[in-house]
N, C-alpha and C positions, 0 to 999 in steps of 0.2 A: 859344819857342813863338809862332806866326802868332797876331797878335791876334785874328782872325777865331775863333779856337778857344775864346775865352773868350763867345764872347754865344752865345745859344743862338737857333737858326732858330724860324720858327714853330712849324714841327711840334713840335720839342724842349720849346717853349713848352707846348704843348696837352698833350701827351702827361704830362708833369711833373706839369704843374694837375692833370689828371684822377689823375694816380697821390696826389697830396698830400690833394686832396678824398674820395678813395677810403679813404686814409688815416684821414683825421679821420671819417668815417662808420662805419669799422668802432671807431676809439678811442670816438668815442661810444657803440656797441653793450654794447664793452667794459667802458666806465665805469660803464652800469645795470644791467648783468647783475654788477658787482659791489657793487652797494647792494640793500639788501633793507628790509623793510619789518620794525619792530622790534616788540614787544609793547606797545607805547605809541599803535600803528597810525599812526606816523610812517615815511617816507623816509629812512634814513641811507647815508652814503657815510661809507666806512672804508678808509685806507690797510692796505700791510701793514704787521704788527705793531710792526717795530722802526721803523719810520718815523712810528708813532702813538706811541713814547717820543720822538721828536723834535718832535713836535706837542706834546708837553705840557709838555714844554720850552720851546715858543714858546710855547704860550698863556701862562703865567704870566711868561712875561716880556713880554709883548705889553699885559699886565694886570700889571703895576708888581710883581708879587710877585720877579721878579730871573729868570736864565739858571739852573733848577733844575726837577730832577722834582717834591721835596716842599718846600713852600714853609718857607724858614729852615733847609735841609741842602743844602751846596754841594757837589753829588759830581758830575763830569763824566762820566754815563752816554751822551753821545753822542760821534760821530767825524767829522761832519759839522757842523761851526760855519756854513759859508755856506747851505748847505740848511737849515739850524735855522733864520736868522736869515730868512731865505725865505718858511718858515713864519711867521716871527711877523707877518710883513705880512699874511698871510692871516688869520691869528687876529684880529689887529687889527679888522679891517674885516667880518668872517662871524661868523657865529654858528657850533657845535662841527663839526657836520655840513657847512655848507657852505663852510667853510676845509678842508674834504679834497678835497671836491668840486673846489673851486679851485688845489688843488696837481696833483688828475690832469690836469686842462684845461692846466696849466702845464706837465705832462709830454708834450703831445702835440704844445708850440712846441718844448720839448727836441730831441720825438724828428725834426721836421721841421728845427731849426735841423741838427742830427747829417746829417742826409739833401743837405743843401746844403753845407756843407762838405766831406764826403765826394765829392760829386760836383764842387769845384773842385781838391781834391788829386791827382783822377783826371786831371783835364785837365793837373795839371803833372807828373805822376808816370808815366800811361802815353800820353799822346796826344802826336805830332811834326807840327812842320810837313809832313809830306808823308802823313800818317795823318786825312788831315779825312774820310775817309769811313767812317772806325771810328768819329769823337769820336762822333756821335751817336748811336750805340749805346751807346759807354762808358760816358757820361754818363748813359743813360736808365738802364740797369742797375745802376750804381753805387749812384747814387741810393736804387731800387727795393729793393735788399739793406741797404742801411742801415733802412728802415722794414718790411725781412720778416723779420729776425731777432728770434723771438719772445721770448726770454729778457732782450734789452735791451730791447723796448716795454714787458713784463709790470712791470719794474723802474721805467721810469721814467712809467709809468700808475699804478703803485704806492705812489707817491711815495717810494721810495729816493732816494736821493743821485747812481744810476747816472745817469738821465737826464742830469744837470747836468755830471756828472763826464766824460761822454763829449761832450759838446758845448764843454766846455772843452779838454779834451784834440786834437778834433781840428781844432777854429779856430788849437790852440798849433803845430800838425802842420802846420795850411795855412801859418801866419805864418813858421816856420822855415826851410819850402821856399821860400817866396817872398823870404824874406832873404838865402837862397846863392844865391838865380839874381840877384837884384837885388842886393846888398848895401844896398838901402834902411833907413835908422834906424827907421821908421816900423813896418815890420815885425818887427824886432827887436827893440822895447820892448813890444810887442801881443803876442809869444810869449811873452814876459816874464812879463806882465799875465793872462794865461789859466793859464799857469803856476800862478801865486800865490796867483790864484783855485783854480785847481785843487786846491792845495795848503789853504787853506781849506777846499775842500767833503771833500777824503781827504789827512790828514795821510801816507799812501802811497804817493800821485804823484808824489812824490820821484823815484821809479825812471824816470817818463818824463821828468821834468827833468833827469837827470842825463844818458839816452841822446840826448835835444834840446838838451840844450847841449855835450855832447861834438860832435854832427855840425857845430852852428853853427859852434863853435869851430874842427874842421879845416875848413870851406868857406872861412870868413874866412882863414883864415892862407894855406889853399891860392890864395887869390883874392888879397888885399891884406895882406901880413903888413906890419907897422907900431907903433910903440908908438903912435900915435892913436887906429888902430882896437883894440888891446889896450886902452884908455882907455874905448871905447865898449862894449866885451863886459861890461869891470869893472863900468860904471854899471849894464847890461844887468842882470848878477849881484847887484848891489846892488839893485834894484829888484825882485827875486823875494824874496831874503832878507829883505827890509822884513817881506812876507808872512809867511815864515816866524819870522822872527824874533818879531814881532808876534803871532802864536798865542800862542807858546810865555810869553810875558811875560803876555797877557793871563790863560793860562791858571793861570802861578802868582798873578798877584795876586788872581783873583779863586777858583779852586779849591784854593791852596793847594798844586798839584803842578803841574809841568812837564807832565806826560802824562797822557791820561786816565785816569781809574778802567778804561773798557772795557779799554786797550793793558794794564793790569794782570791784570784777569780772564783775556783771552785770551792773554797772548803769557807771561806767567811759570809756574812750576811743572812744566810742560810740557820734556821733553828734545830738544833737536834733530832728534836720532834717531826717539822719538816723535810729531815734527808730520812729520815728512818721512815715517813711514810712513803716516799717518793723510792726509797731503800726495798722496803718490805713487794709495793706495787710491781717493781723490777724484777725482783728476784724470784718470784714465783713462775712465769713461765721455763726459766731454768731448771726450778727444782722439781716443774712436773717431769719436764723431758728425761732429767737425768735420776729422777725420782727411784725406779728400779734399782739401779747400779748400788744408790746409796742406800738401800735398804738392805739390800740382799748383803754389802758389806760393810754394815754395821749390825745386821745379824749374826755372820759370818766372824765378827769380833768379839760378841755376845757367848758363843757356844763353842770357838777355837782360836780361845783369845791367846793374844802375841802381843809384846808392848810395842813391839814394830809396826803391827799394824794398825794399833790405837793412835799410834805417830804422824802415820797415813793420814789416816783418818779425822785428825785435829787440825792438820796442814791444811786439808779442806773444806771441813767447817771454816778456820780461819780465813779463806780466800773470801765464802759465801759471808760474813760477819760484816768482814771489811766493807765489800760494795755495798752492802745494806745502812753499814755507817756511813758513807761518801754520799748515798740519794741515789745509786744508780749508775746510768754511763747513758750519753746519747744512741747506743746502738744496742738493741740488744743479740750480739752475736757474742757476748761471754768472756770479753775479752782480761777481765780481771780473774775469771774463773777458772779459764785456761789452763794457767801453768800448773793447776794441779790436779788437774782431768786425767795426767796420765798415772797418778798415781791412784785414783779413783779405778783405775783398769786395772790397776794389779789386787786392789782389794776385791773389787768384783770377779775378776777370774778366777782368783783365791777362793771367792764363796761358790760358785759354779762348781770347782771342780772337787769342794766339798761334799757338796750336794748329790753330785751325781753317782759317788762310790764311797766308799770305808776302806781303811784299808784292809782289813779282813777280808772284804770284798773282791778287793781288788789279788790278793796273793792266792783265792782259790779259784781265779777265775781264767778261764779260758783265753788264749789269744783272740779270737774272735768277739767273747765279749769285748776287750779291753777296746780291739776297735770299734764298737758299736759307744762305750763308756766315754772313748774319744771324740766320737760322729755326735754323742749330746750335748758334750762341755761345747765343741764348735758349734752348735745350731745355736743355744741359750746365746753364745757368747755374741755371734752374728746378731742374732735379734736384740739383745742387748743395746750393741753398737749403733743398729739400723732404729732403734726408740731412741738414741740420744740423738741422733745425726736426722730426726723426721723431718726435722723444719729446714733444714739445709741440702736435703738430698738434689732436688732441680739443681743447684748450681752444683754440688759435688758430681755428679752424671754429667755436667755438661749439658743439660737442659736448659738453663737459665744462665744468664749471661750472671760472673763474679758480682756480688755487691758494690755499688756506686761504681763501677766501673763509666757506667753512660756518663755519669758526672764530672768523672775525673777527664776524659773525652770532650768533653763539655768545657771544662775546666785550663785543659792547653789548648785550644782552639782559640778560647779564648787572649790567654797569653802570647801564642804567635801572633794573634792579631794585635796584641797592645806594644808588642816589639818593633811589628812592622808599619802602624802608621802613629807610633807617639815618636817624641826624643826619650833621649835618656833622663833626663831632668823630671819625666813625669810621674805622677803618682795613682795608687791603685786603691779602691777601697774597697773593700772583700768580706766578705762573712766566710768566705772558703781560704784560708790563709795561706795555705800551699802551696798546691800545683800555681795558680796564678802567678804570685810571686817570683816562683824561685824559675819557670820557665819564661818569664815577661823580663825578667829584671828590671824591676823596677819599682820603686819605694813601695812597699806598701802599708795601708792604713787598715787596719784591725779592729773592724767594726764588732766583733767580740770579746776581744780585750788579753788573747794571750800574750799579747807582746805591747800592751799599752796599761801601761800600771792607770791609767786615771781609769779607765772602761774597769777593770779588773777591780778597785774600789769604792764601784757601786754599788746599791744595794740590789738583791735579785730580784726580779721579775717573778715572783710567787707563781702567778696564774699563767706563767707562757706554757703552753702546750705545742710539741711538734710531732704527735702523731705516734710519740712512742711507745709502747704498752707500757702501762704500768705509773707512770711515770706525766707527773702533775707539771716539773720545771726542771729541766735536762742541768744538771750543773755544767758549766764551761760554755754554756749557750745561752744563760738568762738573767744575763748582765751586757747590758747596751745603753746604749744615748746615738741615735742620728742626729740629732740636733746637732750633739758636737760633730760627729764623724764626718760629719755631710755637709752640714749649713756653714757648722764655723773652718773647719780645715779644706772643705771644697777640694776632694782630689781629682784630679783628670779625667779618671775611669771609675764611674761608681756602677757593681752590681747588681742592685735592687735600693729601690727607697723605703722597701717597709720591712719590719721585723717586729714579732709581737701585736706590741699595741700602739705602735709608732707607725706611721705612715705619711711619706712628705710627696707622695707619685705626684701632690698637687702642687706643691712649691716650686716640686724639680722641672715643669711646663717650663717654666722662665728662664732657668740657670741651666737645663743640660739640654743636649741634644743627643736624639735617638737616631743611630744611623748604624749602617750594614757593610759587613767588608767579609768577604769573601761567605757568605752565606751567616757570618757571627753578628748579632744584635749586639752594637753597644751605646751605653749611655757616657757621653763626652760633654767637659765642662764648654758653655760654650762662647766660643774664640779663644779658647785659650792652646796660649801659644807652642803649646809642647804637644799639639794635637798635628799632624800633617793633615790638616781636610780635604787638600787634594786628592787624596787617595781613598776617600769612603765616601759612600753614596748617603747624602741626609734624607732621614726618612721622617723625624719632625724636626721641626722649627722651635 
């Protein structure tokens, strides 16, 4: 590649800035419109939900009580170690509220770090020395699809795990590429390194490791086959497995299993056959939305084929494989999909800007065509974006309030109220693990079982249905017992008494009482002592 192809002109300059500032201005809209003002007539900022069971994870280990939901019960309810440990830095130093606040501001270097790497893969994957009058387009576009795909900002605004995971993943993307054109060591231990991290933030990264060190491995061999360089792949490999290894060790000594509590909830009891229908039912409204994108660049690979972009293009098949093998996700906003939607943009832009010229085309053609050949790679590429982004447009415009947003609102209102009329002695039992907990402080019980190995090895709930397309029995939600959560452990504060095909609204008549405090419904064990009744109005007996 012409070195000139790597620094970017002024205009690319200006243009970039303004799309990144443009960026962070709409992230900031985003980040207040998802904090609400609480019944305390406080300010709070709240991640989503499962990303607030990671948060309270870190606060109490940030605050000396240990790497644990409920302090003195070592149950590995998270799947994200390096995003936890992330969080704890924020816990550390913010008070509850604004250690959230400061994980979304962190998601919006994420989604900016993701946006620049993306756009230097482009320059080695689709632009040639004699293509300098496309880079600047490629590049600006590139870019721009990395920060317009709504489902990965929403995630890593969110404070999921996705943001990190895809800025790891595609720094490992640029380091690989840049090690078969170079064979530089430097860049070989850096993919390594993202890797391992990667593998860190999702013990499931594995799969892009495995298709980034297969390619490494044949460019080396095809380039310099040698036992030296066999010598330096080996260290290469040993230097990811540190990683891995290292989880896996930390996690028996200090949890007591190899694998988490969640990989038991979700991946056991479940029939192959089972996740794969529930897999397959999922997955298909993604692949209509994104259905375009991936045809045009897998035709695009068909007719100007590059083994870089085959590379691409297996990284996301492999994402789509996965979820199909897991049964799915409780939400369908993509979140398993995500991290490698941006690289899905560069093969799409790639096939666009195919399509639209030759380059014979392009070298007898007029400045005015070019701009006109410019004005249709940006329409396709817009409309492109705007078919993937259909279903998410109301909230991306600011139309529709962020996803669960009402709930997580719902959710600390709650929790100020269990702060401010229980003691600290009392206990919480939740189907929402999060926000509740980690803003209430207060024990909670895990009526879905990320953080209770007994809930966690039950058998699933086949037929639970919650409304998701696609999708027969949500894994990480369809494994319960109230009987135990409720009858036998009786927490302070119980949620709801049904779930599925369990419903105890009739039992709980006798043992709770339903009463109101500051406009919040709660159900409270009743007389028990960790409740202040003087302060809530009973509304049954």
């Amino acid at each position: 590649m012409n070195h000139s192809l790597s620094k970017l002109n002024k205009t690319e300059k200006w243009i970039i800035t303004l799309a990144a500032l443009g960026f962070i201005l709409w992230s900031v809209i985003f980040i207040f419109r998802t904090s609400f003002i609480a019944i305390d007539g406080k300010r709070y900022f709240c991640l989503f939900d499962d990303a607030m069971i990671s948060m309270r994870y870190a606060w109490n280990f940030s605050h000396g009580v240990g790497l644990v939901w409920n302090a003195g019960e070592r149950v590995q309810g998270y799947t994200n170690l390096l995003m936890t440990l992330i969080m704890s830095l924020a816990t550390l130093v913010f008070d509850k509220s604004s250690a959230a606040l400061a994980i979304q501001i962190l998601g919006i270097g994420f989604m900016l770090g993701i946006a620049y790497a993306n756009m230097k893969i482009a320059e080695l994957v689709l632009i040639n020395s004699d293509q300098e009058q496309r880079a600047t387009l490629i590049r600006i576009l590139v870019f721009l699809f990395a920060l317009l795909y709504y489902p990965l900002t929403y995630w890593s605004l969110q404070g999921m795990e996705t943001g990190l995971l895809t800025v790891l993943l595609v720094f490992a993307v640029l380091c690989a590429i840049r090690y078969a054109r170079s064979q530089k060591l430097n860049d070989l231990y850096q993919s390594a390194l993202y890797l391992g991290l990667a593998f860190l933030t999702r013990n499931d990264s594995l799969i892009f490791a495995v298709l980034l060190g297969a390619y490494i491995l044949w460019e080396t061999y095809r380039q310099k086959p040698g036992g030296r360089i066999l010598l330096l792949l080996f260290s290469a490999l040993v230097l990811y497995f540190i990683f891995v290894a290292g989880q896996f060790i930390f996690q028996y000594l200090y949890y007591g299993e190899f694998l988490p509590n969640t990989y038991t909830l979700k991946l056991t009891g479940m029939s192959l056959a089972d996740r794969l229908t529930n897999g397959f039912g999922f997955i298909l409204p993604f692949l209509i939305q994104v259905g375009l994108l991936l045809v045009l660049g897998g035709i695009d690979i068909y007719f100007h084929f590059r083994k870089e972009k085959l590379l691409l293009f297996l990284l996301i098949l492999s994402a789509i494989a996965y979820q199909i093998y897991v049964g799915g996700d409780p939400w369908n906003y993509w979140r398993m999909m995500s991290p490698t939607m941006p690289l899905l943009g560069i093969l799409f832009i790639g096939a666009i800007v195919e399509m639209t010229g030759t380059q014979s085309a392009m070298k007898s053609s007029r400045l005015k065509f070019l701009r006109s050949l410019n004005s249709q790679v940006c329409i396709i590429g817009l409309l492109g974006v705007l078919v993937a982004n259909a279903y998410f447009l109301p909230e991306a415009l600011f139309v529709d309030r962020p996803f669960y947003v009402s709930a997580n609102e719902h959710n600390v209102n709650i929790a100020i109220a269990l702060r401010q009329i229980t003691t600290p002695n009392a206990t919480a039992g939740i189907f929402w693990a999060g926000a509740i907990p980690y803003f209430a402080e207060r024990k909670g019980i895990d009526f879905l079982g990320k953080s209770d190995r007994y809930i966690a090895h039950l058998p699933p709930d086949r037929s639970l249905n919650l409304n998701v397309s696609g999708l027969k029995s949500p894994p990480g939600h369809n494994k319960y017992d109230l009987h135990y959560s409720i009858q036998q452990l009786q927490p302070t504060y119980v949620q709801d008494f049904k779930w599925g095909h369990q419903d105890l609204t009739a039992w709980s008549k006798s043992t709770y009482r339903e009463v109101q405090y500051k406009g919040v419904i709660l159900y409270l064990l009743n007389n028990s002592p960790a409740v202040l009744w003087n302060k809530v109005k009973i509304i049954q007996q």
